[in-house]
N, C-alpha and C positions, 0 to 999 in steps of 0.2 A: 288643895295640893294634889298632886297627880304625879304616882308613881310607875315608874319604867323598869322594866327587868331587860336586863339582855342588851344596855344602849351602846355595845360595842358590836353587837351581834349584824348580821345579815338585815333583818326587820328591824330591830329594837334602833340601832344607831337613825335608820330614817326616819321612824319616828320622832325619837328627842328634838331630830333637826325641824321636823315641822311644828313642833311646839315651842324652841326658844324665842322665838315673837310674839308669842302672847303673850298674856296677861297671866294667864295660873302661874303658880309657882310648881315648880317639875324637881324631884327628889329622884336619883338612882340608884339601885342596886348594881352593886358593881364589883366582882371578885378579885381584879387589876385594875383599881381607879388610874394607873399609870397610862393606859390604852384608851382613854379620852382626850378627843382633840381637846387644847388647850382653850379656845370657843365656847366649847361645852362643858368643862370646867369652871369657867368663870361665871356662867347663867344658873347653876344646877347645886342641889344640896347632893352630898353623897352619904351612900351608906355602905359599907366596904366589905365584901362576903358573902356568901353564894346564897340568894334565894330559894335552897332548899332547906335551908338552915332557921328554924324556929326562934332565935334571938335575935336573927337579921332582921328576918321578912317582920317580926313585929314592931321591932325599935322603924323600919323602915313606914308601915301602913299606919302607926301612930298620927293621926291628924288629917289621912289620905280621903279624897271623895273619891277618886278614882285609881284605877289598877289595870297597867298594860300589862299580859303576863305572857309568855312565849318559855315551854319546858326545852332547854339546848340539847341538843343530842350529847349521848355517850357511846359511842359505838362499843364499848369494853363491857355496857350493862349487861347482866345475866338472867333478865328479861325485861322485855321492849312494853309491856301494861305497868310492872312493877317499878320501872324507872317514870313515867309519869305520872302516876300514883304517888310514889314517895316524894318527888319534887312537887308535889301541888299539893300534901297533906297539911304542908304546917300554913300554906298560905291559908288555906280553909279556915283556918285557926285562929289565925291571924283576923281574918276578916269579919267573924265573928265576934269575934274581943274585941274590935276597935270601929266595930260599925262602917266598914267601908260600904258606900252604896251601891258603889258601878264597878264592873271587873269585864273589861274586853280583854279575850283571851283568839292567841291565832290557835284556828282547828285545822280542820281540815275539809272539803267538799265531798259528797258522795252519798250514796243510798245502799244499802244490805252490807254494809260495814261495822256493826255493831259487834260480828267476832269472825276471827280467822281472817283478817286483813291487814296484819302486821302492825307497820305504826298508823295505819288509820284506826284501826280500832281501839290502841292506845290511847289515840288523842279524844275518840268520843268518851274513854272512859276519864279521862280527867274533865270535860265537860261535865258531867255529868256527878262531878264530886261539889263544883262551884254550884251548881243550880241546887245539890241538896243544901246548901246554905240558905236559902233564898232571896241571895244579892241581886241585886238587877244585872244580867249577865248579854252578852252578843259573841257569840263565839263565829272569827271570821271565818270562814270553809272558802278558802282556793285550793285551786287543783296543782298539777305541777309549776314548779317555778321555774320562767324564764333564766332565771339570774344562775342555776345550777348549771347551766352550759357553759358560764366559766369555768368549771372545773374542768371543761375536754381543751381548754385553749391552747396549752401545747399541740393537742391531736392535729384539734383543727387548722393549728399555722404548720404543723408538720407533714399529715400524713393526709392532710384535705378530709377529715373524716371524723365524725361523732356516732357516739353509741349509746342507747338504751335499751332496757328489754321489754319492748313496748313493738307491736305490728308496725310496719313502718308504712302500710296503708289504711292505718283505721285511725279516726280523729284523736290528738290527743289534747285534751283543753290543758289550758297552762295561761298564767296570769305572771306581771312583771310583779316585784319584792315593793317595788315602789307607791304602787296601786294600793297593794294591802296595807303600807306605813300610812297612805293619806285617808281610806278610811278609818281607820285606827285612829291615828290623830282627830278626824272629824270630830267621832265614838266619845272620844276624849272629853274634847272641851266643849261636847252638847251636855248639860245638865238635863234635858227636859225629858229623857228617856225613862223607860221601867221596863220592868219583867223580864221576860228569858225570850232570845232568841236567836236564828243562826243569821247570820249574814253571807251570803254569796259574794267572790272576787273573782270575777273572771273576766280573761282577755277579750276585744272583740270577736278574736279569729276563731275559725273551725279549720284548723290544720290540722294535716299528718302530720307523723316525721319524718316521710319524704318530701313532704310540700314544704316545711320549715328548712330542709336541706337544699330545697332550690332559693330561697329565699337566701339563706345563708349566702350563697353563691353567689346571688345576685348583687348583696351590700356589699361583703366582700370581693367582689370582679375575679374570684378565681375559683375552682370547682370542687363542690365539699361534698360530701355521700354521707348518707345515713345507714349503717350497719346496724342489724337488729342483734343485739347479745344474747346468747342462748342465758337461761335463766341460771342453769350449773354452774355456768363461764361465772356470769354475773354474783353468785354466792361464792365463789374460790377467789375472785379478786377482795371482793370484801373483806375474807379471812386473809386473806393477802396482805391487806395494808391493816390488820390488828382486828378489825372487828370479832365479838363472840358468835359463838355459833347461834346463840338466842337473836343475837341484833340480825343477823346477817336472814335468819329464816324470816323475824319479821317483813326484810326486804323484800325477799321471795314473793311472801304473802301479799304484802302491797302490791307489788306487781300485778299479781295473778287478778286480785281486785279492779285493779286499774285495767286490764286486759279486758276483763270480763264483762265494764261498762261502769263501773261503781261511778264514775262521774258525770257519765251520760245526760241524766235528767236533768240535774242540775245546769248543768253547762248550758244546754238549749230553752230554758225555763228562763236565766238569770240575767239580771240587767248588768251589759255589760261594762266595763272599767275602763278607764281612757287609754292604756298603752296598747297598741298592737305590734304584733312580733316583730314586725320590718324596723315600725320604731325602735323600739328594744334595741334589735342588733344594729342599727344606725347609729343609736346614741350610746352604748354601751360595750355589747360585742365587738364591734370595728373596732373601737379603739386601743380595748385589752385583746387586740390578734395582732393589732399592726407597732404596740409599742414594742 
């Protein structure tokens, strides 16, 4: 049995989908079972209610070998360690009570992230609660997601223009959502695995995000810029649209991380992942600009 968290999620959903052809039988977590294609309701046991919740996650890892686990943002939490910590304690619990073997959990990529790097060093700390189990664990480390530049897709069919707070001449690795569901799924349905270790996702490319703004412009045949967001800007819109001030400094902090090179080694060290950016926005971007 192989259990999924998050199958309506970003990740989680593409997941499930490359697992309902197999053979294992796949159980979810699920806090709106209503938000499952119909497809995936018919292939999949449910378990209904939030995986941070110690009656769920155990009624749900009863019988599991394995455990895809991904902690969902809160941007209202009132600290960015403390929310996945608390969301990963009962699975811990869980996993130990009910002998689950294998736990692939999405992390994050990067080196001197261990603390003062917002949610990167969040996520090594919930790493870092599954290994003290001593489950057989893979925690995947990709760097930015392609897939987050749908969130500018207004911008960019309006104002020809995307924003992060990232140099817009210094590389910034980035990996598609897609890449990380298919190792995950691999992760999955390999039994032969053991022990604790990270996994690197990364795109093929070494872009800026000015190089990724020509490319933009290029699928799309019309001319988009890349605008660097001062990092202040970038904390008052956060608060803007609800975030706490703990979530939003986390951001900060990630940034600063991410600026500084946190994903540097990894990215030029790591065997890279099938999609590259051009794909991505060929098969993705274009379409959610031009519908």
């Amino acid at each position: 049995m192989l259990v999924i968290t998050t199958p309506t999620g970003q990740i989680g959903r593409q997941v499930v989908d490359g697992l309902l052809d197999g053979d294992e039988p796949v159980r979810v977590i699920a806090r709106d079972p209503s938000r499952l294609a119909p497809a995936v309701r018919e292939h999949v046991e449910v378990v209904e209610g939030s995986h941070r919740d110690l009656d769920v996650v155990m009624q749900a890892f009863a019988g599991a070998d394995a455990v895809f686990w991904v902690v969902p943002p809160d941007p209202n939490a009132q600290s960015v360690e403390g929310h996945y910590v608390d969301y990963t304690r009962a699975a811990c619990r869980a996993i130990v009570s009910h002998g689950v073997k294998r736990v692939v959990a999405v992390s994050t990529m990067g080196s001197g992230i261990q603390k003062n790097a917002g949610h990167l060093s969040a996520s090594v700390a919930k790493d870092r609660m599954f290994q003290d189990t001593g489950v057989s664990f893979r925690a995947l480390q990709p760097p930015a997601f392609m897939d987050n530049l749908l969130r500018q897709v207004e911008s960019i069919r309006n104002q020809g223009a995307f924003s992060w707070p990232y140099p817009g001449d210094r590389v910034l690795a980035s990996v598609a959502t897609r890449d990380i569901a298919a190792q995950a799924a691999e992760l999955l349905l390999d039994d032969s695995w053991s022990g604790q270790d990270g996994v690197p996702v990364v795109s093929p490319d070494a872009l800026t995000p000015d190089g990724m703004a020509r490319v933009v412009s290029e699928v799309l045949e019309r001319p988009v810029t890349y605008r660097q967001a001062d990092l202040e800007a970038y904390r008052a819109t956060a608060l803007q649209y609800g975030a706490s001030e703990a979530w939003a400094q986390g951001l900060i902090d990630m940034a600063v991380a991410q600026n500084a090179g946190a994903y540097d080694e990894q990215h030029r060290s790591s065997k890279p992942a099938p999609t590259g950016f051009r794909q991505w926005c060929e098969e993705v971007l274009r379409p959610a600009v031009l519908a």
